[in-house]
N, C-alpha and C positions, 0 to 999 in steps of 0.2 A: 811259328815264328812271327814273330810282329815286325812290318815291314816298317821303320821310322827316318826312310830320305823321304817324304812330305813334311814332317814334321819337320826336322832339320831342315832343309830349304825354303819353309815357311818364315821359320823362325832368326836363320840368319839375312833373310832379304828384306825381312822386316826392319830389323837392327840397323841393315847397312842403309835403308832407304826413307829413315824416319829424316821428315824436312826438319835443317837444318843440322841434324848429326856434323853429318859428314858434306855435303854440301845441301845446298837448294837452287831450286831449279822452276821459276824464273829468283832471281835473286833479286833484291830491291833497286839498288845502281847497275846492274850488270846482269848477262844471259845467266850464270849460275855465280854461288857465292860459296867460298870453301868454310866452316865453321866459322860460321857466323851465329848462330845458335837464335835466330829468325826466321819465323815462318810466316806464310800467307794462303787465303784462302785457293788462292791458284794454284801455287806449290803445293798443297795437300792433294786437289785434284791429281796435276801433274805424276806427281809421285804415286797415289794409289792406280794412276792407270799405268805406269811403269812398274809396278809389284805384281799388280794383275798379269801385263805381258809374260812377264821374266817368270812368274810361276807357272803360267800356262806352258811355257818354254820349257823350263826345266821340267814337269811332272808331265806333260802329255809328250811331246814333241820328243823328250832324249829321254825319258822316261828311269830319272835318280831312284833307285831302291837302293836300304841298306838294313840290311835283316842284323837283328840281333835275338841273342837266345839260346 
């Protein structure tokens, strides 16, 4: 059986955490900005060290498996 909660949780935290989707974080006028569809070199940092945690989170820490097959 092929275990795919890594892949799934790679994949949807990527989506929800790409800068400027859904917000960004620092935002140009303000601490985050909701779709605004602008990005910045901080905000990419920001954001890939917020992926990095919440992965580590979710795959080591509470450990998501989901088997299919």
């Amino acid at each position: 059986m092929a275990d795919w909660g890594p892949v799934v949780v790679a994949t949807v935290l990527f989506v929800l955490l790409t800068p400027g989707l859904l917000c960004t974080v620092p935002g140009r006028g303000r601490v985050a900005e909701f779709g605004s569809f602008h990005t910045s070199g901080l905000a990419i940092i920001v954001h890939a060290v917020l992926y990095f945690a919440l992965l580590t989170i979710f795959l080591i820490a509470i450990g998501v498996h989901i088997y299919a097959g």
